[in-house]
C-alpha positions as CSV (number, residue, x, y, z in Angstrom):
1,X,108.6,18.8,194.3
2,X,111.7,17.2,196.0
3,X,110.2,13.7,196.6
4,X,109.3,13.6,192.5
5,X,113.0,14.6,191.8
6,X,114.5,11.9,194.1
7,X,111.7,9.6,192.7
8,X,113.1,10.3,189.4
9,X,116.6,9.1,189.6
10,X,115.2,5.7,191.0
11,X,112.9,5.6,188.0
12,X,115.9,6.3,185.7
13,X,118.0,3.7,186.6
14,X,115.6,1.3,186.4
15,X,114.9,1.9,182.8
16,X,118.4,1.3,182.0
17,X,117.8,-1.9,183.4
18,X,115.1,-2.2,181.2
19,X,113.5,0.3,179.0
20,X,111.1,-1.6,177.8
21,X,109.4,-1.7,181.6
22,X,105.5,0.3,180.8
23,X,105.0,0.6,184.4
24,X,108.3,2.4,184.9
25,X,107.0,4.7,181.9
26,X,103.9,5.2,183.6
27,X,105.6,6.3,186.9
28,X,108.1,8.6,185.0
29,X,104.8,10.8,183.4
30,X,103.9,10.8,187.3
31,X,107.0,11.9,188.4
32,X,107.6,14.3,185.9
33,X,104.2,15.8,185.8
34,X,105.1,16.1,190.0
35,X,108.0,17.8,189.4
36,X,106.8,20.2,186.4
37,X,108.8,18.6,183.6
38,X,106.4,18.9,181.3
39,X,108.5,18.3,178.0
40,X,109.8,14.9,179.5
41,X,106.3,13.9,180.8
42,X,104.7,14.6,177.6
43,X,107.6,12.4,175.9
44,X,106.8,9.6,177.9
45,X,102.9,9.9,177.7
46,X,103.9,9.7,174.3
47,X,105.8,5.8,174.9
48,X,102.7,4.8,177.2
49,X,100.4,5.2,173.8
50,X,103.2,3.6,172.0
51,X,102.9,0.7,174.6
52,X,99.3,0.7,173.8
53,X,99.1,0.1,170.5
54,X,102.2,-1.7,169.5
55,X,100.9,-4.9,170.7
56,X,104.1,-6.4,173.0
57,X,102.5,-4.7,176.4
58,X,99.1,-6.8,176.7
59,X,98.5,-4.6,179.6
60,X,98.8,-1.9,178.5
61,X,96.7,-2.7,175.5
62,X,93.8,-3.8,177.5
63,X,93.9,-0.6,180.0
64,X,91.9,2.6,178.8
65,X,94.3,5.0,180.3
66,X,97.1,6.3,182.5
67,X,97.3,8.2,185.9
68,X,98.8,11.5,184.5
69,X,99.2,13.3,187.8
70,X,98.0,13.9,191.1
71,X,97.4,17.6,192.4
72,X,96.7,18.0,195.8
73,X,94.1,21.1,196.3
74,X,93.3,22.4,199.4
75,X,91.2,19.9,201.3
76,X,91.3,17.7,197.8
77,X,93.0,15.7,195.8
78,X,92.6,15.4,192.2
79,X,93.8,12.6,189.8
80,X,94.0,13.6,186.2
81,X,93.5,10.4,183.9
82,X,94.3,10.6,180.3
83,X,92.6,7.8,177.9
84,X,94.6,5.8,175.4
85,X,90.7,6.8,172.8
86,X,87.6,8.1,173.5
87,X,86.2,6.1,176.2
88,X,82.8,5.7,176.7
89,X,79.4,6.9,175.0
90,X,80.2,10.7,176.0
91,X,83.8,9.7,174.7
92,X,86.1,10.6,177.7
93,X,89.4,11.9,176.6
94,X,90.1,12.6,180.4
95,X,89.1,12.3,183.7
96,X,90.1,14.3,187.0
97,X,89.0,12.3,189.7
98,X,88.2,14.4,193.1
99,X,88.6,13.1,196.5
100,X,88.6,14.1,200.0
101,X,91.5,13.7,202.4
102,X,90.2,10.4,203.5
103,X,90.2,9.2,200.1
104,X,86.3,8.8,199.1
105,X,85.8,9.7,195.6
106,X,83.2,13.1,195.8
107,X,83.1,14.0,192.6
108,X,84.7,13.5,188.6
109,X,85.3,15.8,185.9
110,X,85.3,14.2,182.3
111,X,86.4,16.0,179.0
112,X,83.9,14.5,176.6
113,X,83.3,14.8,173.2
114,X,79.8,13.6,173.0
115,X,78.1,13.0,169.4
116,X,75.7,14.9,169.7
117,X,77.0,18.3,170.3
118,X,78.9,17.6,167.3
119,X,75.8,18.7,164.6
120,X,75.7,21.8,166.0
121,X,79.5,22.7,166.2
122,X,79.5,22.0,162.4
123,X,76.7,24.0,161.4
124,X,78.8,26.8,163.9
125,X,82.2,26.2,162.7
126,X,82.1,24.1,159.3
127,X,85.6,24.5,158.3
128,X,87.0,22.9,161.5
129,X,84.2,20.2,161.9
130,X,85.2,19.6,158.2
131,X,88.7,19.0,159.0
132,X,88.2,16.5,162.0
133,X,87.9,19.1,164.7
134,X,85.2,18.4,167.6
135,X,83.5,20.3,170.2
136,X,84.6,19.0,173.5
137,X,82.9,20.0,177.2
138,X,83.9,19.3,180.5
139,X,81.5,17.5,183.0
140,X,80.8,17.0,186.5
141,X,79.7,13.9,187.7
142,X,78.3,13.2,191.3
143,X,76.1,11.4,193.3
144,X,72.9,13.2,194.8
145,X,71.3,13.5,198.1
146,X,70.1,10.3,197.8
147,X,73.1,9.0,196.5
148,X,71.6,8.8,192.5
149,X,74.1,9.7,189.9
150,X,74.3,13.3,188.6
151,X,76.3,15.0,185.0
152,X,76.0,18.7,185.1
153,X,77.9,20.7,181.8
154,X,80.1,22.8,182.9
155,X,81.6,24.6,180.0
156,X,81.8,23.7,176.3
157,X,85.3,24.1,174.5
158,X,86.0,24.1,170.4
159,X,88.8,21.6,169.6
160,X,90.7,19.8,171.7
161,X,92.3,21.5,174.2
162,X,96.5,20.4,175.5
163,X,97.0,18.7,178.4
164,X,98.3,22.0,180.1
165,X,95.0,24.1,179.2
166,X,92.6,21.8,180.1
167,X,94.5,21.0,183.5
168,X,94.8,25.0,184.2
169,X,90.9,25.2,183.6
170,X,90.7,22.5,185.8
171,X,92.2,24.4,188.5
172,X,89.9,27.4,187.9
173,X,86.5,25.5,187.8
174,X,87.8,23.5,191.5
175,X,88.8,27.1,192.8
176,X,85.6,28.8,191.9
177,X,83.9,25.6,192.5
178,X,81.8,25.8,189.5
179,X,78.3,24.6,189.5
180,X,76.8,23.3,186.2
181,X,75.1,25.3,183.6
182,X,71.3,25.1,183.6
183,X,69.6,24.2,180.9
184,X,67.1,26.8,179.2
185,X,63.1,26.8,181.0
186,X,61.3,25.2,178.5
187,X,58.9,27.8,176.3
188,X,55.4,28.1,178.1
189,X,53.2,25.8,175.5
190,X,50.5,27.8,173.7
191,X,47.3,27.1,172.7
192,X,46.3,26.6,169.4
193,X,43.3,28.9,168.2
């Protein structure tokens, strides 16, 4: 993206002038995550968690997360928010926030890793749940017909996926436009005789 790279050598040159500046960090992942530099924007999501937790940004340390990218798709556009932890009580690790072209938020996607699909991953995969591992799924979130709050699941994932793989499955579930599983009818109750 030409406007990224030209953005880029403003964004240099003021972090010679002073590289401890977090919000020139936080444009540089934006810019290089624009202009498909992905070793350089993972290096400096890496200084924006640095920020986070090394207690001389205060505001950094009281945000929850960064603006990673923004991916225009067809008559979309999609912010991809990484959190600093787990956010939340389905523990958001991201967010990809979908809006239309006037800017009205339709939809999110969250990558969660909510406790309690965790008892089941263990009993599934015991050696990675042992070593820390987690099941994560991705989300949809929504507002209704009459304008009540929705979550549908729309895939589950073992272990964490990268920034890259969850972003490319992103795509795919936007592209296909992806509707959320069902859940299971509930077994007809039977009588006892």
């Amino acid at each position: 993206d030409q406007k990224a790279t030209e953005a880029l050598a403003y964004f240099q040159l003021a972090l010679a002038l002073d590289a401890e500046d977090a919000s020139v960090h936080a444009l540089l992942v934006q810019a290089y995550a624009q202009s498909g530099d992905t070793k350089d924007r993972d290096a400096q999501r890496a200084v924006l968690r640095g920020f986070h937790s090394d207690g001389k940004h205060p505001d950094f340390t009281r945000s929850m997360g960064f603006l990673v990218e923004t991916i225009p798709f067809h008559d979309r556009v999609v912010q991809a928010i990484e959190f600093y932890e787990p956010a939340g009580k389905f523990h958001f690790y991201y967010r990809f926030n979908v809006f239309d072209l006037a800017g009205h938020l339709q939809s999110f996607y969250a990558l969660e890793s909510d406790d309690a699909d965790q008892a089941m991953f263990a009993q599934q995969h015991a050696k990675e749940a042992a070593a820390g591992e987690r099941r994560f799924s991705i989300d949809v979130y929504s507002l209704n017909a009459e304008g009540h709050p929705t979550q549908g699941l729309i895939t589950f994932i073992d272990g964490q996926p990268s920034y890259d793989d969850l972003r490319s499955r992103m795509i795919k579930i936007l592209d296909s436009n992806a509707q959320p599983v069902k859940p299971p009818a509930p077994a007809p109750a039977v009588a006892p005789r």
